[in-house]
PyMOL Python script that loads the backbone (N, CA, C, O; Angstrom):
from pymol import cmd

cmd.read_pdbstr("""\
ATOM      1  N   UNK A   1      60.547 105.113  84.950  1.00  0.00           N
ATOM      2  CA  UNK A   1      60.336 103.767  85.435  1.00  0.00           C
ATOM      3  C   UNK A   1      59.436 102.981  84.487  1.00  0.00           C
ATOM      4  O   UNK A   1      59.933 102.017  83.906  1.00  0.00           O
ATOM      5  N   UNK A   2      58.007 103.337  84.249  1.00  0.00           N
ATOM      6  CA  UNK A   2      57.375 102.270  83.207  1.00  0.00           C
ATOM      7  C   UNK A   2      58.159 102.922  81.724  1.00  0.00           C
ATOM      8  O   UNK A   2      57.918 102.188  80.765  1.00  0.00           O
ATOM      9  N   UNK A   3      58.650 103.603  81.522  1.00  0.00           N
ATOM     10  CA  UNK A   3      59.379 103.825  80.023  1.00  0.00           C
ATOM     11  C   UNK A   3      60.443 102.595  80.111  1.00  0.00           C
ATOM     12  O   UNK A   3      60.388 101.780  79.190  1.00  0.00           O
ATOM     13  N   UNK A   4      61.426 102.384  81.158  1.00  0.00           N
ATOM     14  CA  UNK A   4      62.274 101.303  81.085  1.00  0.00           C
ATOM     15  C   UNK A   4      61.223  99.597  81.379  1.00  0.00           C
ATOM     16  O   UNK A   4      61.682  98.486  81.112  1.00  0.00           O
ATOM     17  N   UNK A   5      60.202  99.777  81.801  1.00  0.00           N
ATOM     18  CA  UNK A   5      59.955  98.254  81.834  1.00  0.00           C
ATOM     19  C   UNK A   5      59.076  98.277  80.800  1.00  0.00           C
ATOM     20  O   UNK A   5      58.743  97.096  80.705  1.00  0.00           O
ATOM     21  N   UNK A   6      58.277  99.113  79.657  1.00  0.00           N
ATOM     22  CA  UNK A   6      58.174  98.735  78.642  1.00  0.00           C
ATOM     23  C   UNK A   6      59.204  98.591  77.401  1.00  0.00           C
ATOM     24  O   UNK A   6      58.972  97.799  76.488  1.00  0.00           O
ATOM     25  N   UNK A   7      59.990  99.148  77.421  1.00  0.00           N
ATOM     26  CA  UNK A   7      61.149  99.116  76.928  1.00  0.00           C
ATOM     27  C   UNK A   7      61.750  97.564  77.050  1.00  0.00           C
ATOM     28  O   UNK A   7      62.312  96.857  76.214  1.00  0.00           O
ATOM     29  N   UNK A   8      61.452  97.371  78.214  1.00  0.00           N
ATOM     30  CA  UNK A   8      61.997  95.590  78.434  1.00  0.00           C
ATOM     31  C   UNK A   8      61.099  94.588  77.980  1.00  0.00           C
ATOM     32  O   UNK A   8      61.496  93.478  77.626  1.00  0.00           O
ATOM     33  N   UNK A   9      59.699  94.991  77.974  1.00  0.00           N
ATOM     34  CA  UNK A   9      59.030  94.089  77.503  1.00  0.00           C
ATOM     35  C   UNK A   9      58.989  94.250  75.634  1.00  0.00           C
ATOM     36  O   UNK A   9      59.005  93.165  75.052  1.00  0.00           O
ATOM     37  N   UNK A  10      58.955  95.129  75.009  1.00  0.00           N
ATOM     38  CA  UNK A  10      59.347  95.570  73.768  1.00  0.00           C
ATOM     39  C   UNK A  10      60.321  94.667  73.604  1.00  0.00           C
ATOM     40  O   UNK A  10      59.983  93.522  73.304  1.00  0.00           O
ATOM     41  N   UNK A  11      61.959  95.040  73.791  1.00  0.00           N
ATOM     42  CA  UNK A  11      63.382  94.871  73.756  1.00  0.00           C
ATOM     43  C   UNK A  11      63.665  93.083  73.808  1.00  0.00           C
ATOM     44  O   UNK A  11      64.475  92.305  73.304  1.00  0.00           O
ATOM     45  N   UNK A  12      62.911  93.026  74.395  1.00  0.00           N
ATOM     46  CA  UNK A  12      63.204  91.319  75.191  1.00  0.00           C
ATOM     47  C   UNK A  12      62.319  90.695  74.216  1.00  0.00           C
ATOM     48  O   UNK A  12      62.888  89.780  73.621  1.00  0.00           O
ATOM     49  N   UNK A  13      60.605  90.973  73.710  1.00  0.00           N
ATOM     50  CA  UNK A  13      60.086  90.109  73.495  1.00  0.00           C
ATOM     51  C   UNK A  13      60.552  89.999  72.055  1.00  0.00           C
ATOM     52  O   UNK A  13      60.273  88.953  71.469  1.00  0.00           O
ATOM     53  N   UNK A  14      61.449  91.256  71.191  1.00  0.00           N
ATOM     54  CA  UNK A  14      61.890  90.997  69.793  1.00  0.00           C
ATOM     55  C   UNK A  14      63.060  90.215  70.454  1.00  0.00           C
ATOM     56  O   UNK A  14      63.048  89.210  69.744  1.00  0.00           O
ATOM     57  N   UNK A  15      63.853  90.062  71.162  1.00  0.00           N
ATOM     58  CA  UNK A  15      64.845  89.388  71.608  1.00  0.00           C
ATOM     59  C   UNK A  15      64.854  88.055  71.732  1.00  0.00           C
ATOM     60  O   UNK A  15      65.816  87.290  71.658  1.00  0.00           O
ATOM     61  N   UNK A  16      63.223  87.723  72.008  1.00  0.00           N
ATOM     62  CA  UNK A  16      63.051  86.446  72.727  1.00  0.00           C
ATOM     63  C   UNK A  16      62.810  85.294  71.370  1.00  0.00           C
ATOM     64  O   UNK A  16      63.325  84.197  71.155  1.00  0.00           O
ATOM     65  N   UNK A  17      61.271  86.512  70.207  1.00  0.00           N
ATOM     66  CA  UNK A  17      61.511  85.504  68.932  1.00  0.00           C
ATOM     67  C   UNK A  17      62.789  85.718  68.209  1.00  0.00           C
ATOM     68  O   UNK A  17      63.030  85.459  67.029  1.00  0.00           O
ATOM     69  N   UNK A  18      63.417  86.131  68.932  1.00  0.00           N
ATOM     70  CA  UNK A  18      64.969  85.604  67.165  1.00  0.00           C
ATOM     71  C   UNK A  18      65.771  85.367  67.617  1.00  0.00           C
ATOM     72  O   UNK A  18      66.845  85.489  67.029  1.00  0.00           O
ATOM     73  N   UNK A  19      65.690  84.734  69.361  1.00  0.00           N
ATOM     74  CA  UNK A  19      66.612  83.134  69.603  1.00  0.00           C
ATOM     75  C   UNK A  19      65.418  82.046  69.291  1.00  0.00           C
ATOM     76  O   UNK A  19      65.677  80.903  68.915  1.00  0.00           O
ATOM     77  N   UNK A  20      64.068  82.540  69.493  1.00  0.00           N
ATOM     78  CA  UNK A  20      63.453  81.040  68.982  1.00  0.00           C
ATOM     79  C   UNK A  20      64.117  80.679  67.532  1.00  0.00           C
ATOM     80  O   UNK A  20      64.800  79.716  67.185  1.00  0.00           O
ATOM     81  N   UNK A  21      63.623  81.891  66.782  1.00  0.00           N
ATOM     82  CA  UNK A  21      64.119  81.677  65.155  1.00  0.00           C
ATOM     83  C   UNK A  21      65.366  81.398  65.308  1.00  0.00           C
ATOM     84  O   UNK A  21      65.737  80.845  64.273  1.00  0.00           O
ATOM     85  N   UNK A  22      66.034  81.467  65.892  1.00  0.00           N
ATOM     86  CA  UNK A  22      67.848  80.866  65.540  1.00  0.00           C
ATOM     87  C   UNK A  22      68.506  82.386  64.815  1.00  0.00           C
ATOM     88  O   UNK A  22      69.512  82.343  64.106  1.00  0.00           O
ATOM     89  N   UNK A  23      67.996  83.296  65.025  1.00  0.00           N
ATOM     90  CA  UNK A  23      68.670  84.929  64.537  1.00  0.00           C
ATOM     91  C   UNK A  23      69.048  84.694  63.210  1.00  0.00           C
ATOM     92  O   UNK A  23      70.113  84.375  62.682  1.00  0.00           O
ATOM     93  N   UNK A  24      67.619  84.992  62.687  1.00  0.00           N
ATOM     94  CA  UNK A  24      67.529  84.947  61.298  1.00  0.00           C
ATOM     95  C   UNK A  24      68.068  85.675  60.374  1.00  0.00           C
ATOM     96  O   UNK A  24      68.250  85.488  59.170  1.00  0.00           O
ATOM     97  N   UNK A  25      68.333  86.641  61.174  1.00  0.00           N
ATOM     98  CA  UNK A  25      69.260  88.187  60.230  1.00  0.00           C
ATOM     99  C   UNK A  25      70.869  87.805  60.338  1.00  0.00           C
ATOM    100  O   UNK A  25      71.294  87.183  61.311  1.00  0.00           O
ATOM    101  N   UNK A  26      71.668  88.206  59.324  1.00  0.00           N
ATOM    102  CA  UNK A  26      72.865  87.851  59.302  1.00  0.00           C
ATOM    103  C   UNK A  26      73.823  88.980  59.609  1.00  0.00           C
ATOM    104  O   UNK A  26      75.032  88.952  59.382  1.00  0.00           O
ATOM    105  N   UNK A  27      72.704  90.621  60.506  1.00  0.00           N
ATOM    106  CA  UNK A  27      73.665  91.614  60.985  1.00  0.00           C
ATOM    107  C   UNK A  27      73.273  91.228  62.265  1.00  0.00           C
ATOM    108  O   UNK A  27      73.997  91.873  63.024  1.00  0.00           O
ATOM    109  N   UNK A  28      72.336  90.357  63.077  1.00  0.00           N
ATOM    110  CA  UNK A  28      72.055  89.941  64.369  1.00  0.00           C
ATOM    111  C   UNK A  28      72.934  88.481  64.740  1.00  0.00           C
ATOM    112  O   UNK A  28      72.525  87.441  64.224  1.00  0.00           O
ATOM    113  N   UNK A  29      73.932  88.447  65.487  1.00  0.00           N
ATOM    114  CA  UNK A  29      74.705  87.051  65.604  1.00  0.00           C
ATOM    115  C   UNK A  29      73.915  86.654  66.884  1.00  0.00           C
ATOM    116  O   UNK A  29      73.093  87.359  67.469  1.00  0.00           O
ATOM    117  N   UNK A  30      74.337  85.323  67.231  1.00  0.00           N
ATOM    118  CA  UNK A  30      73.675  84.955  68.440  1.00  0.00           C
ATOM    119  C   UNK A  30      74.710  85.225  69.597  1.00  0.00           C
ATOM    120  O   UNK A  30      75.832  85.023  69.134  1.00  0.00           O
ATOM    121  N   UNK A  31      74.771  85.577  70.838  1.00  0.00           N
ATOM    122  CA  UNK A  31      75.529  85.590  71.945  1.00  0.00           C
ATOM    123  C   UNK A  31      76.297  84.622  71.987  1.00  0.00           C
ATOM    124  O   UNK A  31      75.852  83.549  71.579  1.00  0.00           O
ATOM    125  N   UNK A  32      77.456  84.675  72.405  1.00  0.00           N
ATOM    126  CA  UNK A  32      78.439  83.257  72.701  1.00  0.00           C
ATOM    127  C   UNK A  32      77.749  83.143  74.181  1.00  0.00           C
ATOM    128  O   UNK A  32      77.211  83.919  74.971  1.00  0.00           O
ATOM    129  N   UNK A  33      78.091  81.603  74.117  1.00  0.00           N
ATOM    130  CA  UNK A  33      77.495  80.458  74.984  1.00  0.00           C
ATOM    131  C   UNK A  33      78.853  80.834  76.091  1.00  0.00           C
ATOM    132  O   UNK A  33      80.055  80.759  75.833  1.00  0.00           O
ATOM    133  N   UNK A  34      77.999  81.375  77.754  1.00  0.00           N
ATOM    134  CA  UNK A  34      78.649  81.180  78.638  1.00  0.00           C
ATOM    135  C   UNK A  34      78.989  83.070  79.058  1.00  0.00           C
ATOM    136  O   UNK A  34      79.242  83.454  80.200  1.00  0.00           O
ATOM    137  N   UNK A  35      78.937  83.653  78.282  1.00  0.00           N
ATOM    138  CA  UNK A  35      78.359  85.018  77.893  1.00  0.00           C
ATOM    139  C   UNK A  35      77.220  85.680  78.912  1.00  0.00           C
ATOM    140  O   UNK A  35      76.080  85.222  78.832  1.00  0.00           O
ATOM    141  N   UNK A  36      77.455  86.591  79.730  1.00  0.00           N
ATOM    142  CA  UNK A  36      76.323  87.555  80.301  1.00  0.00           C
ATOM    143  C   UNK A  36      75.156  87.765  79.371  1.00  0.00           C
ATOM    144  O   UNK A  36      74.080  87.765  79.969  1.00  0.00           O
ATOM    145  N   UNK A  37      75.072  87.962  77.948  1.00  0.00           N
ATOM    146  CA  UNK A  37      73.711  87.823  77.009  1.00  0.00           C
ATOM    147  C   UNK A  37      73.706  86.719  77.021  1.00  0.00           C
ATOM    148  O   UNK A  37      72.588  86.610  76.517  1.00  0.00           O
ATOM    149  N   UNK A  38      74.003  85.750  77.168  1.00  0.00           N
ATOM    150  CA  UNK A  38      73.084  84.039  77.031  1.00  0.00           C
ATOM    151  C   UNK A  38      72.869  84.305  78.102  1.00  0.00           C
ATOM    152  O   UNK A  38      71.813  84.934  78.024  1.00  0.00           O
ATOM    153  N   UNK A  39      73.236  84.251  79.420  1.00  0.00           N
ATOM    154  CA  UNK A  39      72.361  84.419  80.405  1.00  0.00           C
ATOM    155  C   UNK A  39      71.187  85.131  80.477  1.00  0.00           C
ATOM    156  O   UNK A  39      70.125  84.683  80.910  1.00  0.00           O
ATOM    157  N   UNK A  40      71.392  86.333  80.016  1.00  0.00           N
ATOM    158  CA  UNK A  40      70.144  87.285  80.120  1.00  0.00           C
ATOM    159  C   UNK A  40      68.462  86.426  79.149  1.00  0.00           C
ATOM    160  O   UNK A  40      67.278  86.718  79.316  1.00  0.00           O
ATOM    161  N   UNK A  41      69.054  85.412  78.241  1.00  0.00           N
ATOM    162  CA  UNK A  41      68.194  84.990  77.558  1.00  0.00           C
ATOM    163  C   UNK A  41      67.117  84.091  78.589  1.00  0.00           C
ATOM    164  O   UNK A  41      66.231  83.513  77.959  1.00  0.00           O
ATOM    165  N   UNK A  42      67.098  83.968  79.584  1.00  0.00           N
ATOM    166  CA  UNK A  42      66.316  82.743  80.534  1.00  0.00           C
ATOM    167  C   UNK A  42      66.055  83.683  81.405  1.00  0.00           C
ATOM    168  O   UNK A  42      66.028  83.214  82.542  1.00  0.00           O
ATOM    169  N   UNK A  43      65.747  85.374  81.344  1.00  0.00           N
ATOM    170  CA  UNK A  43      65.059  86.285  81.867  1.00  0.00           C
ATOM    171  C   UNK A  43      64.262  87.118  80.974  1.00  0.00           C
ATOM    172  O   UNK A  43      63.397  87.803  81.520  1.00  0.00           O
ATOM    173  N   UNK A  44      64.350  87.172  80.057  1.00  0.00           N
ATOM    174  CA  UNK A  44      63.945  87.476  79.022  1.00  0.00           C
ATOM    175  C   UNK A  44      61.687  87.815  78.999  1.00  0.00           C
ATOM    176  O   UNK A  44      61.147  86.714  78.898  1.00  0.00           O
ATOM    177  N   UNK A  45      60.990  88.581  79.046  1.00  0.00           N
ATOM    178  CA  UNK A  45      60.060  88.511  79.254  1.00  0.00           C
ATOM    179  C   UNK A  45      58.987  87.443  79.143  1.00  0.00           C
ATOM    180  O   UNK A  45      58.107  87.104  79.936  1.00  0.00           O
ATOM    181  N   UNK A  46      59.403  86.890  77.598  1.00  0.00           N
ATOM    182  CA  UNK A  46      58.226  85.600  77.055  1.00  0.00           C
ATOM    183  C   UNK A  46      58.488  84.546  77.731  1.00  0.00           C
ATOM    184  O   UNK A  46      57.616  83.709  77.963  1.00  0.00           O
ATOM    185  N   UNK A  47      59.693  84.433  78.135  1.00  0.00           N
ATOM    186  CA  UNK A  47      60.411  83.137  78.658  1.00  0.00           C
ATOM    187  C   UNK A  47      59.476  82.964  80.149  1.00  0.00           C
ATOM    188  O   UNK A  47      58.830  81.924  80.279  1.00  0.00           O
ATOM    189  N   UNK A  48      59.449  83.617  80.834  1.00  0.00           N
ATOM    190  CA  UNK A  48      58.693  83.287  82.077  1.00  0.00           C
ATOM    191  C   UNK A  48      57.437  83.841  81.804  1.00  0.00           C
ATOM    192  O   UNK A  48      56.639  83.130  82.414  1.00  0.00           O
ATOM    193  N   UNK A  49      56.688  84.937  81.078  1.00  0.00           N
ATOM    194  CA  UNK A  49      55.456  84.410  80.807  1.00  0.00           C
ATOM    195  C   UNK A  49      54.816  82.660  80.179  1.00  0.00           C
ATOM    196  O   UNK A  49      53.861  81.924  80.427  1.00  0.00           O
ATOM    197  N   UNK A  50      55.502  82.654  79.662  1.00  0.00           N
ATOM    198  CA  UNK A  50      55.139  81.548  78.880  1.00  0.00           C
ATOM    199  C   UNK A  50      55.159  80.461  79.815  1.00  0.00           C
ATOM    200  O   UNK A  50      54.432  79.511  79.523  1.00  0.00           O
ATOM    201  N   UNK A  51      55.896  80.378  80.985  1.00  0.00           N
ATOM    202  CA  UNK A  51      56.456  79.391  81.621  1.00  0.00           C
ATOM    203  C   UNK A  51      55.307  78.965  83.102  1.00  0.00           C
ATOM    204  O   UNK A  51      55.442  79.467  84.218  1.00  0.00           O
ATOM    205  N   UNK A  52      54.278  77.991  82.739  1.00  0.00           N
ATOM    206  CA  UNK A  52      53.199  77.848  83.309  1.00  0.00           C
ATOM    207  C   UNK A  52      51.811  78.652  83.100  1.00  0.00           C
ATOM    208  O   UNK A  52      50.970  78.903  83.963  1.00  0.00           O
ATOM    209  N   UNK A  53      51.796  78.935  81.946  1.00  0.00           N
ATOM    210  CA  UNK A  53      50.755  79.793  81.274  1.00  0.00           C
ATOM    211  C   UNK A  53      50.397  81.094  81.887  1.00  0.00           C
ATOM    212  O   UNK A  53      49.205  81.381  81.995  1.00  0.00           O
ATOM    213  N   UNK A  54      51.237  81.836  82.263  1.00  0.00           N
ATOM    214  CA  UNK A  54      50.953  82.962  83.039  1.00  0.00           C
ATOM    215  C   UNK A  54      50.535  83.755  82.460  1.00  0.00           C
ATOM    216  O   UNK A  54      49.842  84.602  83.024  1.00  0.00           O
ATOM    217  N   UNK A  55      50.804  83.820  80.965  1.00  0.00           N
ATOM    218  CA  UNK A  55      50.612  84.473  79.919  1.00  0.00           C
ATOM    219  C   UNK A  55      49.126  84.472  79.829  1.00  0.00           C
ATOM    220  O   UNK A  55      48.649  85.600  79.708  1.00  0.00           O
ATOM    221  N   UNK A  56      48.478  83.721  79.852  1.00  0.00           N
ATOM    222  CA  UNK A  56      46.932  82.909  79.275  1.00  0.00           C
ATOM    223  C   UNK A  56      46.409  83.595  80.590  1.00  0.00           C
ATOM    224  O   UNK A  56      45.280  84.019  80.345  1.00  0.00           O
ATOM    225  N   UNK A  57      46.818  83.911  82.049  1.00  0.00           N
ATOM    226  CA  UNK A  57      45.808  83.889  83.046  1.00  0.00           C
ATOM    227  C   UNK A  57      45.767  85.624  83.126  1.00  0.00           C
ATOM    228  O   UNK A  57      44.794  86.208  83.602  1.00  0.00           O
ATOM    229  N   UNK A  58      47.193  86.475  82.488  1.00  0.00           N
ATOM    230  CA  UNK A  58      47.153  87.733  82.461  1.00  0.00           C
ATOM    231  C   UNK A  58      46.018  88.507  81.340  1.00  0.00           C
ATOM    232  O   UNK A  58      45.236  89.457  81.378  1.00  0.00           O
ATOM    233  N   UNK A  59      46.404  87.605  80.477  1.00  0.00           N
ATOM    234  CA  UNK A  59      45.262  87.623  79.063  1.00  0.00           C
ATOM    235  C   UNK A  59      43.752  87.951  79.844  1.00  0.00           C
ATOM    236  O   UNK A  59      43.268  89.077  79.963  1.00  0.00           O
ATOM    237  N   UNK A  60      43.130  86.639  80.352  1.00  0.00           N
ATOM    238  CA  UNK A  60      41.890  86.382  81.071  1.00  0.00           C
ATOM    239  C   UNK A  60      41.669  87.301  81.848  1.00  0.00           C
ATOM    240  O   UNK A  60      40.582  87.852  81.674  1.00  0.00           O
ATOM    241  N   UNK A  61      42.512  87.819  82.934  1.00  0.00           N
ATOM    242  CA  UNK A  61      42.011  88.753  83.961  1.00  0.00           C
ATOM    243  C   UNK A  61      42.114  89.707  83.476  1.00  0.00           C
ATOM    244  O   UNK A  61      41.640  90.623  84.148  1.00  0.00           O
ATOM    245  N   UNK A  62      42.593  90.030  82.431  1.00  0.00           N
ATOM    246  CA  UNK A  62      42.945  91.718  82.004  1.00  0.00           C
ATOM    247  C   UNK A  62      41.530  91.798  81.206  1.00  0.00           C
ATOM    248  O   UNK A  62      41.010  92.914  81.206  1.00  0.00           O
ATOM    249  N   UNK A  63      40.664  90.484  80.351  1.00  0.00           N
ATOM    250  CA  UNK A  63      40.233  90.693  79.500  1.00  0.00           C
ATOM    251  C   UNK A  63      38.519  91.274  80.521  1.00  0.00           C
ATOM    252  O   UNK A  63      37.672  92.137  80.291  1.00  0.00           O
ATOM    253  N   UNK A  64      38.755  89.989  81.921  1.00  0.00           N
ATOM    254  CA  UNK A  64      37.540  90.210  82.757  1.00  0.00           C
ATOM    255  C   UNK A  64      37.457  91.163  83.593  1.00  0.00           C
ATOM    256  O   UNK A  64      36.396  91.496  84.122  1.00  0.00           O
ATOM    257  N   UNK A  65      38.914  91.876  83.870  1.00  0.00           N
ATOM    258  CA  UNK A  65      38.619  93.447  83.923  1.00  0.00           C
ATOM    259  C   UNK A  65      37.724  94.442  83.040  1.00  0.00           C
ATOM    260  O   UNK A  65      36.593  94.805  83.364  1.00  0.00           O
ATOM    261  N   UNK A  66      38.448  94.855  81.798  1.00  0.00           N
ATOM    262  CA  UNK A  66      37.426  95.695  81.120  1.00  0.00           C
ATOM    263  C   UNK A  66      36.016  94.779  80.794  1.00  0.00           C
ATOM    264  O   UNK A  66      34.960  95.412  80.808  1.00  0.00           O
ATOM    265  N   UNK A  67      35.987  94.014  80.641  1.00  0.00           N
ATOM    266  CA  UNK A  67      34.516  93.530  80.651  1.00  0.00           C
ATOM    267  C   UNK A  67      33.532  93.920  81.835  1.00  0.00           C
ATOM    268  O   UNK A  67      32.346  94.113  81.570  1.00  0.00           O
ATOM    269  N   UNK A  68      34.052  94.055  83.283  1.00  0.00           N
ATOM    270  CA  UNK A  68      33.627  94.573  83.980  1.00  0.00           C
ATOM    271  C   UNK A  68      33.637  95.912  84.541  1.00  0.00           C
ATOM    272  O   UNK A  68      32.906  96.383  85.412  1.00  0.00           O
ATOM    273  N   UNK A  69      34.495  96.391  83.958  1.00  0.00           N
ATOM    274  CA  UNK A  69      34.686  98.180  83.602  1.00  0.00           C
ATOM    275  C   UNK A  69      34.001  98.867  82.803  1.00  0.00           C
ATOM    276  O   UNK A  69      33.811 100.065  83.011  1.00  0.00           O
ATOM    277  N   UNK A  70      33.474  98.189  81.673  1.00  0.00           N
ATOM    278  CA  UNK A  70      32.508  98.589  80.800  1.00  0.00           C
ATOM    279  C   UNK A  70      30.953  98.568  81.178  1.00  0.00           C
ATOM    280  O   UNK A  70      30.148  99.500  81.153  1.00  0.00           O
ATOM    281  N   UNK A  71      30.709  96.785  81.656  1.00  0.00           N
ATOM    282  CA  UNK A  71      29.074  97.336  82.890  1.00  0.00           C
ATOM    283  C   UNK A  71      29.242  98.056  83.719  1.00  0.00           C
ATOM    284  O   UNK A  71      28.306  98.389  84.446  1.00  0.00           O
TER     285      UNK A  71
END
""", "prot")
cmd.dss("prot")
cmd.show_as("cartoon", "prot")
cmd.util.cbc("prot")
cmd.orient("prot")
């Protein structure tokens, strides 16, 4: 179980920069439009972190955890 959801967060977040980049490699094509992988792209891990800074508040509490694990 966490082997497959790091695996997704791994898998997805190289997934996620090289539709930002426009799939910079020319053995990586992009999904055809309308395609089960274009869909999968708007689940994608960064995509909803990113989406209302959730990212920034996981950062913070994770960081004011060990800060308070350490006193």
């Amino acid at each position: 179980m966490t082997g497959g959801f790091n695996g997704y967060l791994v898998i997805g977040s190289l997934w996620y920069f090289m539709h930002v980049l426009g799939y910079p490699f020319s053995t990586v094509l992009a999904p055809a439009p309308g395609s089960a992988s274009a869909g999968l792209v708007e689940s994608l891990p960064l995509s909803w972190l990113l989406d209302g800074n959730l990212l920034t508040l996981l950062v913070v509490g994770l960081f004011l955890f060990i800060l308070i694990a350490i006193i």
